[in-house]
N, C-alpha and C positions, 0 to 999 in steps of 0.2 A: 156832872162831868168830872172824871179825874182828875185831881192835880196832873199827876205823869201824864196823860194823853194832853190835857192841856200848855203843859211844859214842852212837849215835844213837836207835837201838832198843829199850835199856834190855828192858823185860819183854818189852815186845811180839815180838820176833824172837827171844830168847836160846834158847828151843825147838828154833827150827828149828833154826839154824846148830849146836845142840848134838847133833843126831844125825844130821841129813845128811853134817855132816864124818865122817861114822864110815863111810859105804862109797859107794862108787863103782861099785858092781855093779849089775846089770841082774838082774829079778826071776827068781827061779829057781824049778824044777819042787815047789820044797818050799814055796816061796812062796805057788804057785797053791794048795798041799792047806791052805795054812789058811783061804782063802777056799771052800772046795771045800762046807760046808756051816755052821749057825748052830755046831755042836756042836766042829768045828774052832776056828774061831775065839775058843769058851769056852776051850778048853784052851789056845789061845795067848797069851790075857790071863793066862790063872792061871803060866803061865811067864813070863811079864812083869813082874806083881804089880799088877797093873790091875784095882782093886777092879772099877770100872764103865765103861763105853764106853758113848756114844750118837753114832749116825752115821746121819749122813743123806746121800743119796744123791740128784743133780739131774740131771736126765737132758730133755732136750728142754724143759728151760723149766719142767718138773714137778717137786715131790717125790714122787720114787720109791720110795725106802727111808725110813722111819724105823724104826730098829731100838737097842734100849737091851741091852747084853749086862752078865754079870756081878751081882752081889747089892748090895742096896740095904743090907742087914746081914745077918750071917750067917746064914746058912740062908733066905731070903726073895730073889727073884730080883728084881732090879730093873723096874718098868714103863717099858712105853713112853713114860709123860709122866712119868718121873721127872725133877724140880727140877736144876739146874745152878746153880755160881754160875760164870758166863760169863769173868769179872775183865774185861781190856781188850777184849772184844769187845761189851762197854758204848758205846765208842768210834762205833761204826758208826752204831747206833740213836739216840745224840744227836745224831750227822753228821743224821741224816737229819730229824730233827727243824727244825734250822736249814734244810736245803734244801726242805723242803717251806712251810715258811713263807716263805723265796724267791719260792719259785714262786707263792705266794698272794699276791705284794706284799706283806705284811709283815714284810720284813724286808729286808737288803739284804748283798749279799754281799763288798761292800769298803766300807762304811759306818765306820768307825772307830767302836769301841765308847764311848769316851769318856765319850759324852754318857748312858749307861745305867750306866757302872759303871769306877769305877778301884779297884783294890785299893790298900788303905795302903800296901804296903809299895812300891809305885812311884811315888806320889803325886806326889815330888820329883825325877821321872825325865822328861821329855819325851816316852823313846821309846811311853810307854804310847800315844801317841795313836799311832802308827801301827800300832797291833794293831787288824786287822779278822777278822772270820771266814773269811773266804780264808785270812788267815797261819796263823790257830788248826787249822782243820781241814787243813791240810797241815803240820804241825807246824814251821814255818817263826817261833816265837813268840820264842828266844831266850832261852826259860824253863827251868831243869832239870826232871827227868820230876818231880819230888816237891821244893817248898822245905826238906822236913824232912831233905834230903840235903845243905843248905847248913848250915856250920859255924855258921851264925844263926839258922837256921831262919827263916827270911825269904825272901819270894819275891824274885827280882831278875833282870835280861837280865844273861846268859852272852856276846853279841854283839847286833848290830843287828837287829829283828824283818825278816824278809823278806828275810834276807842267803845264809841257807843251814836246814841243816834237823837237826834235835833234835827226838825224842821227847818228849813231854811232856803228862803226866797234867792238870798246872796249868792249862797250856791249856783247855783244854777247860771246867775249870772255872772258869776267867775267862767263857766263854763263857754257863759256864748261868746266872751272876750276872747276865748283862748280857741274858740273853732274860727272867728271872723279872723284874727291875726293871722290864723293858719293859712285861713282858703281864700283870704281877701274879697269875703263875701260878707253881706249883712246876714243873720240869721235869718229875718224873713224870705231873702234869695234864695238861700238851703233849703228852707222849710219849703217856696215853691217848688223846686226842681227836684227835692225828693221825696216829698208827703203829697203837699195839695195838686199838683198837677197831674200825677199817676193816679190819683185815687178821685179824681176831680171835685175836689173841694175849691168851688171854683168862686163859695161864699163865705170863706176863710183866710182870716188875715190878719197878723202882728199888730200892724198899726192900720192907721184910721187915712184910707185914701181915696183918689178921685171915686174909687169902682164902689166904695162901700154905698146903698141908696138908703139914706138918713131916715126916709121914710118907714124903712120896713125895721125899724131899731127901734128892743124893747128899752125904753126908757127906765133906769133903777130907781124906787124909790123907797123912803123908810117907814117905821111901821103907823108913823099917823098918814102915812098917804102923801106927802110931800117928794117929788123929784130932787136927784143927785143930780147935780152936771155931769155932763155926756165925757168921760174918758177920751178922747181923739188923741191917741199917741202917732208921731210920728218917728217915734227909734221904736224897733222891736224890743219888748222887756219878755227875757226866758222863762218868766216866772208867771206872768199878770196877763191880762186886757188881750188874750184873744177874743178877736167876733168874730163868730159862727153862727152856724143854723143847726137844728136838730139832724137833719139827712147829712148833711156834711159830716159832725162829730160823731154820728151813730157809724156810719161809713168808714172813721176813721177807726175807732173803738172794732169793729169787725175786722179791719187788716190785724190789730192789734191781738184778737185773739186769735188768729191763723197764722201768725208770724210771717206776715207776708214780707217780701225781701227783706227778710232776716234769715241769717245762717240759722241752720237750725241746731247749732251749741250758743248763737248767742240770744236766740229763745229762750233758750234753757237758761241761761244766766240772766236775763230780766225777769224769769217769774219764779227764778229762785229764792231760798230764805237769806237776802244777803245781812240783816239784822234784828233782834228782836224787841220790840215793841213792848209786847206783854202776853202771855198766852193764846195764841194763836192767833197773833197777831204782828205779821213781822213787814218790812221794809223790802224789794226787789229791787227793780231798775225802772224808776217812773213812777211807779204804782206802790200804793200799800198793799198786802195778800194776807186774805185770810187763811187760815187752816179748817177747812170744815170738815174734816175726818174722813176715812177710809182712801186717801188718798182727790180729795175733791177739794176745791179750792178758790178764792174767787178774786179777782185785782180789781181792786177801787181807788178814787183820785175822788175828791170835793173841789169843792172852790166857795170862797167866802170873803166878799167883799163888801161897802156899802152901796146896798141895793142891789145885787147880785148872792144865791145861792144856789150853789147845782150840785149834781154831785151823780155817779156814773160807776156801776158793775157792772164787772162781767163773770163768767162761771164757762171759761173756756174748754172744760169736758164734756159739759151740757149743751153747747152752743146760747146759750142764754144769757141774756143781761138786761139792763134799765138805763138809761140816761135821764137826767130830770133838771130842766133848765128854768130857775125862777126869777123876777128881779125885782125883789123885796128883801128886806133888811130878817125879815120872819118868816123865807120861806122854806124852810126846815121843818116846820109841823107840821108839812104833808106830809115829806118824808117815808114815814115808818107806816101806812096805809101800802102806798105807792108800792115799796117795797114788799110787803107780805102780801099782798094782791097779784105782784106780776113775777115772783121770784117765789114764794110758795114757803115750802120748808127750811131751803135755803136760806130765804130771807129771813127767815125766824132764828137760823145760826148765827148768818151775821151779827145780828140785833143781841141774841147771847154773848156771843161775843163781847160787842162792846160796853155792854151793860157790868162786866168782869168790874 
């Protein structure tokens, strides 16, 4: 993995770039036999150490596949709407949150947050005023991924907001400060009344409450096999710890590549190039985008937690994509099979891509 991708990317990429660098090969005959039936593909996880896998499958604009492999706890095979804690692909769903209020007028998309919300610890910093939602959702903020990563534990700009581009957790939660002050609503409220209840993602949620059923949640654990304690947030975090299901996030992922209530200029401005990265590899509104030439292109988002790794394309010209939800500390070296199996040549650009 890059320095740079790993400087900027923090949780969100470290995945990728951690098992793509490992081959270079084109998928082989042995490849195809693990996709060849469900029963293949069990026995590939259990070689891997892949308690659970949920993968969904987008195919002409549809979900195609939802399919949950692997055991929910031993001897009990996991369900198809088994619980995920998603970690950074939290990210996308608050993106969308702020762009759909956009598109309703209420909200503005280089408005300077200011006048809704300054955090203390920038108070006596100027540049806070020129953080808007533009800068925040193309992580353009100048923030580190986490304040608790500074020797003060204080939040503070690394450089000038809108100068270049840092990952950053904080972000975002700057952002949900400054929608809740607005609308006197918690984030998870928004998110019901403009994401999960039109699209009915009705097993999707912020925090951890009565409706979540404990039983159908994948447990995270690390790579000797050991369980993480269970995440149960109850404040919504902008950044982390949504639970979902694979039909619900696939669900959501297809609004996303149809622009469904979104204007359709402020489409155009989340899957544009708002920063770059590194050769065809740049930043939008939510999503990382690749450049895959001749005008093709594809928006992805990770998440990388402990005991949590997922990570989610799409190729909105194609109508195609992949979601892959795992919850192991090592579940990244599926990845790049998963990938060039269900996304094809595309998926072999990506993988160029990042291997840059």
């Amino acid at each position: 993995m890059t320095k740079y991708i790993q400087y900027i990317f923090l949780l969100l990429v470290v995945s990728i770039n951690n098992i793509y660098a490992q081959s270079e090969k084109k998928a082989t005959n042995n490849d195809e036999m693990i996709f060849s039936n469900d029963q293949s593909i069990e026995n590939w996880l259990k070689e891997n150490k892949i308690p659970t896998l949920g993968l969904g499958i987008i195919e002409d604009g549809k979900l195609k596949e939802v399919k949950v492999f692997g055991e929910i706890k031993k001897g009990i095979s996991a369900p198809n709407n088994t619980y995920f804690n998603v970690a950074s692909l939290t990210k996308p769903v608050t993106a969308m949150v702020a762009l759909r209020l956009i598109s309703l007028g209420k909200w503005k998309l280089d408005e300077p947050l200011d006048q809704y919300w300054v955090d203390p610890d920038l108070a006596n910093d100027p540049r806070h005023k020129k953080l808007t939602t533009r800068i925040i959702l193309s992580h353009q903020t100048g923030f580190p991924n986490w304040r608790w990563m500074n020797t003060d534990k204080k939040l503070n700009f690394q450089f000038d907001p809108g100068t270049k581009c840092q990952y950053s957790g904080e972000g975002f939660e700057y952002l949900r400060k400054a929608l809740e002050k607005k609308f006197q609503k918690s984030l998870d409220q928004l998110a019901q009344e403009l994401i999960f209840q039109p699209l009915k993602m009705n097993d999707t949620n912020y925090i951890w409450d009565q409706n979540i059923n404990e039983s159908r949640f994948a447990i995270g654990y690390n790579k000797e096999g050991q369980p993480y304690p269970t995440e149960k947030r109850e404040t919504a975090n902008a950044a982390d710890d949504l639970h979902t299901t694979v039909e619900d996030y696939g669900n959501f992922l297809i609004s996303v590549m149809k622009g469904k209530s979104l204007k359709p200029e402020i489409f155009q401005e989340m899957v544009k190039k708002q920063v770059k990265v590194k050769d065809d590899l740049y930043f939008g509104l939510g999503f990382a985008m690749y450049d895959l030439g001749n005008g093709n292109y594809a928006l992805s988002h990770s998440g990388s937690d402990p005991g949590t790794r997922c990570i989610a394309f799409l190729l909105p010209n194609s109508g195609k994509g992949i979601l892959i939800f795992t919850n192991v500390d090592e579940g990244q070296k599926i990845y790049e099979k998963l990938i060039i199996h269900y996304l094809g040549e595309d998926g072999k650009k990506i993988l160029e891509i990042e291997n840059r």
